[in-house]
C-alpha positions as a Markdown table, in Angstrom:
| # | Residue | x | y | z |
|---|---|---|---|---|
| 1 | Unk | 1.3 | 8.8 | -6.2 |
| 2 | Unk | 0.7 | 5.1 | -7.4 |
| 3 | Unk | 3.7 | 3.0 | -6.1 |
| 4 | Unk | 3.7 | -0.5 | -7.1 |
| 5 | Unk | 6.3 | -3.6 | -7.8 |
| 6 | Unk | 5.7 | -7.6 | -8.7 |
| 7 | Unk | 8.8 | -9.9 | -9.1 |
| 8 | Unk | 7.9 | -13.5 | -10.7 |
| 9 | Unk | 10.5 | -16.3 | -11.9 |
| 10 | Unk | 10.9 | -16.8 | -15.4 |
| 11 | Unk | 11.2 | -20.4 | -15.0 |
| 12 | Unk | 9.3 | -22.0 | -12.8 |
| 13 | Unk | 9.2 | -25.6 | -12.6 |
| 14 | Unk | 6.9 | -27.4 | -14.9 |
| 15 | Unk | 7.3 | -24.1 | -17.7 |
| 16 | Unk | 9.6 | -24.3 | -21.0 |
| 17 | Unk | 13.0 | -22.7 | -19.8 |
| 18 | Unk | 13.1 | -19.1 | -21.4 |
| 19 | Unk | 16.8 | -17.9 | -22.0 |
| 20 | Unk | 17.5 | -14.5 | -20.7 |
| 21 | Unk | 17.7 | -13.4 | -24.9 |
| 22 | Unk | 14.2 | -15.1 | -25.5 |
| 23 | Unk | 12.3 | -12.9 | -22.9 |
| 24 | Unk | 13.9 | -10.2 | -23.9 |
| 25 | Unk | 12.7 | -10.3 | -27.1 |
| 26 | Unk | 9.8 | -10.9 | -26.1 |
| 27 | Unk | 9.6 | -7.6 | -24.0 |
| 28 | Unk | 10.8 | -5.4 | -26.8 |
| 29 | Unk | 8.1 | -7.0 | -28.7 |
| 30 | Unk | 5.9 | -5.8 | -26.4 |
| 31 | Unk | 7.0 | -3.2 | -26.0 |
| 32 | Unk | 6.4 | -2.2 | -29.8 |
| 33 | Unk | 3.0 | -4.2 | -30.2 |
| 34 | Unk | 1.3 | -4.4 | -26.9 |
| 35 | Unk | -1.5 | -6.4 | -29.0 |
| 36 | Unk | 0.5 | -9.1 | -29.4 |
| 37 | Unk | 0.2 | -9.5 | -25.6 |
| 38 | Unk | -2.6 | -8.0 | -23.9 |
| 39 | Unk | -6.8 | -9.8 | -23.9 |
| 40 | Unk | -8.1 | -9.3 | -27.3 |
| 41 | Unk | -9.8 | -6.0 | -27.5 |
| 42 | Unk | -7.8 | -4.4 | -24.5 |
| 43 | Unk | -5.3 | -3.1 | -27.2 |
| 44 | Unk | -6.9 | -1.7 | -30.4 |
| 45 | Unk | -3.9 | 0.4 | -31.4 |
| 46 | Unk | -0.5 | 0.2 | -31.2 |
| 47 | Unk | 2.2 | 1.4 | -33.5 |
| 48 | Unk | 5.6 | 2.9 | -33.2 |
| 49 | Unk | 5.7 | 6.4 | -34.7 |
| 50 | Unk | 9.4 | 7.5 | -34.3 |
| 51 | Unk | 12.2 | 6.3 | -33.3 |
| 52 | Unk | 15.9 | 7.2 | -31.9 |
| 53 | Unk | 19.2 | 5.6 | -30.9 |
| 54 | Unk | 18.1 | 6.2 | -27.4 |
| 55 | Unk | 14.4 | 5.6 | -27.4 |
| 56 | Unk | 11.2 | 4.9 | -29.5 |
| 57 | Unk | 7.5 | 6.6 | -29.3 |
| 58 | Unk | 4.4 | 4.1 | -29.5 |
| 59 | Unk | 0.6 | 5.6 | -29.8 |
| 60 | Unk | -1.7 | 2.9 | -28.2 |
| 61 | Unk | -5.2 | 2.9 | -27.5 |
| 62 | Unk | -5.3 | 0.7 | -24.7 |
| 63 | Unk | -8.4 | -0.2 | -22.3 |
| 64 | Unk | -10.3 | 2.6 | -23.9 |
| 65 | Unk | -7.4 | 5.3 | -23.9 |
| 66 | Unk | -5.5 | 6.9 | -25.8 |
| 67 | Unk | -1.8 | 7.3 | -24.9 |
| 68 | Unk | 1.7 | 8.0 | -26.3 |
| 69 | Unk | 4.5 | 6.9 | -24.6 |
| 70 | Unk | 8.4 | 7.5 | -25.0 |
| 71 | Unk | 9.9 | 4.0 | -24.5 |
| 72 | Unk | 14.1 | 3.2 | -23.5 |
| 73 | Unk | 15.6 | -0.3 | -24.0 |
| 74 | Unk | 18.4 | -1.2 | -21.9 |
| 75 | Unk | 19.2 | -4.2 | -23.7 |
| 76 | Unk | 18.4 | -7.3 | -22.0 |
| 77 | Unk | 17.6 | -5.6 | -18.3 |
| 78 | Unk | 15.5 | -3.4 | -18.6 |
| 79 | Unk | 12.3 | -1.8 | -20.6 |
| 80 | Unk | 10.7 | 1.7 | -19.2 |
| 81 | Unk | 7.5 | 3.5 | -20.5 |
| 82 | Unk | 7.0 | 6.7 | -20.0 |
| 83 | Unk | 3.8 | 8.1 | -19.9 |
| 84 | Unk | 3.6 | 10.8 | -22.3 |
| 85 | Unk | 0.1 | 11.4 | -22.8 |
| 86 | Unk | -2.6 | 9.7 | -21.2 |
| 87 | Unk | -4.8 | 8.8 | -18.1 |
| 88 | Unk | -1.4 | 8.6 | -16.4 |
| 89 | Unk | 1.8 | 10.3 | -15.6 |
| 90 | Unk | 5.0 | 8.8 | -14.8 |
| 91 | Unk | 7.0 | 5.4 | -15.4 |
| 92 | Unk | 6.6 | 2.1 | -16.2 |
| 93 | Unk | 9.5 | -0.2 | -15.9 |
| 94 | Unk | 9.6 | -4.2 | -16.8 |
| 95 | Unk | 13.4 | -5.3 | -15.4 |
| 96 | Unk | 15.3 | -8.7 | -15.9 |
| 97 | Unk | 17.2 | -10.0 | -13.5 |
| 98 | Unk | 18.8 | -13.1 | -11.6 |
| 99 | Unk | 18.4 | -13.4 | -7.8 |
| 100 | Unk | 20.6 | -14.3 | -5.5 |
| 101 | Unk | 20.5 | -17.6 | -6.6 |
| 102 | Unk | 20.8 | -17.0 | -9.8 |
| 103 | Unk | 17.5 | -17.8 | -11.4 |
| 104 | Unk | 16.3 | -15.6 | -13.6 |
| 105 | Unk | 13.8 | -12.6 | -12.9 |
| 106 | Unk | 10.9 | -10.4 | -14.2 |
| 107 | Unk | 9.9 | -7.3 | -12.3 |
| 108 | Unk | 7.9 | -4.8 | -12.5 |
| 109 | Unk | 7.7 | -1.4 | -10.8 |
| 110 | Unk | 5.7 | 1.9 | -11.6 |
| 111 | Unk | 5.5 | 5.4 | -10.0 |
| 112 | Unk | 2.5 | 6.6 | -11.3 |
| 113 | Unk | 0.6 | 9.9 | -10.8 |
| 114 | Unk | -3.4 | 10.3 | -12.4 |
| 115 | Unk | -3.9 | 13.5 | -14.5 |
| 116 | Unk | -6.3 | 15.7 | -13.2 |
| 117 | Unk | -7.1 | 13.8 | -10.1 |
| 118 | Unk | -6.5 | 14.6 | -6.4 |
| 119 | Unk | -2.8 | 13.2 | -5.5 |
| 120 | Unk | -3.8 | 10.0 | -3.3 |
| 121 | Unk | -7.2 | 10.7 | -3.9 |
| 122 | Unk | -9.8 | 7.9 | -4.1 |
| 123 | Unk | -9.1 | 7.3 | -8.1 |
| 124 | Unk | -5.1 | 6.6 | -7.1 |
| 125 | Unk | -6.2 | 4.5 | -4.1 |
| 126 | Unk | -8.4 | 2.2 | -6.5 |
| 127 | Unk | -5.4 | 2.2 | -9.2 |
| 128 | Unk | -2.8 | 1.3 | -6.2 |
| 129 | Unk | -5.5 | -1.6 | -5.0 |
| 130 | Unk | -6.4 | -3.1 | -8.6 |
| 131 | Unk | -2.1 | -2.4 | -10.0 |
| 132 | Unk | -1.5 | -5.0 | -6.1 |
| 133 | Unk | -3.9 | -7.2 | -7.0 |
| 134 | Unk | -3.9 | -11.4 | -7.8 |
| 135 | Unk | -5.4 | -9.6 | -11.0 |
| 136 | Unk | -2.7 | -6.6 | -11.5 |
| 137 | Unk | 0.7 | -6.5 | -13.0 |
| 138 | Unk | 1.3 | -9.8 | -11.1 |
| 139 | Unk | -1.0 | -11.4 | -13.7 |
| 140 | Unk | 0.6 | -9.1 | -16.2 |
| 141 | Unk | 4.0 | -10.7 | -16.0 |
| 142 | Unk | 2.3 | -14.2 | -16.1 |
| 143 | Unk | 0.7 | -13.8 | -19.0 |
| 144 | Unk | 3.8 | -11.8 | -20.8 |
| 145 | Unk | 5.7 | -15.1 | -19.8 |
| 146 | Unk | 3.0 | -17.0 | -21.2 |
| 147 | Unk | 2.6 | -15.3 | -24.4 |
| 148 | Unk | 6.9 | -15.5 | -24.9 |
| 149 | Unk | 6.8 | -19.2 | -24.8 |
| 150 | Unk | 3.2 | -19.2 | -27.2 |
| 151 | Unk | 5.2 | -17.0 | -29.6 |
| 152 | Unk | 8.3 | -19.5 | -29.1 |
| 153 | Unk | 6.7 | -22.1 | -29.6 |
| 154 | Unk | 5.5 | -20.9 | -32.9 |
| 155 | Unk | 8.5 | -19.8 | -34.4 |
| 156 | Unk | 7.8 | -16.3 | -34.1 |
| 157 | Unk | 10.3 | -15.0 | -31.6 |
């Protein structure tokens, strides 16, 4: 099983302050067109093929794969992906947050299993090093910041 978590402010000094409503919209839009966020190329599919009260269903191709996942909003908290088809099984959550001090949060967590792999075999111990990596979901949540205040910035958030 793939545990892993990354935590980074909002609004660090030096960055355009992000509301708490501006990052969440920009995580629900990511939520429903991961191209809008991801390296050009990484996403070459994304669209939203049913939707509820209670959740929504994207099919993505992302990073070569295919995958359908059943998505809940828990407006302006929390975003979580479940893995539906795919490479991998399990959860994806993107949380907003203030900390103790009161300065605004993103996190993100997974518990993540690989289909058709040995549990904690050497595939999930190369996922768990790459997903704790300078280069993993850290860097996801900078760029995700990143992107909110490009798409701010012009006009379209």
């Amino acid at each position: 099983m793939i545990y892993s978590t990354a935590t980074v402010p909002v609004n660090p000094e030096g960055e355009t302050k992000l509301t708490r409503e501006q990052i969440w919209k920009g995580l629900e839009l990511k939520a429903r067109d991961a191209r809008l966020f991801l390296p050009p190329g990484l996403c070459t599919r994304c669209d939203v093929v049913e939707e509820s009260a209670t959740h929504f269903v994207r099919e993505a191709a992302i990073a070569g794969s295919d995958l359908r996942e059943i998505i809940t909003l828990e407006p302006q908290s929390k975003v979580t992906f479940f893995q539906a088809t795919g490479p991998r099984e399990g959860a994806i959550v993107n949380e907003l947050f203030e900390d103790e001090a009161g300065a605004l949060q993103l996190r993100f967590y997974c518990y993540l299993g690989l289909r058709g792999k040995e549990p904690n075999g050497p595939e999930e111990q190369s996922e768990q090093t790459q997903f704790d990596s300078d280069n993993g979901y850290k860097s996801a949540l900078l760029s995700t910041l990143k992107r909110t205040r490009e798409l701010l910035a012009e006009g379209r958030l």
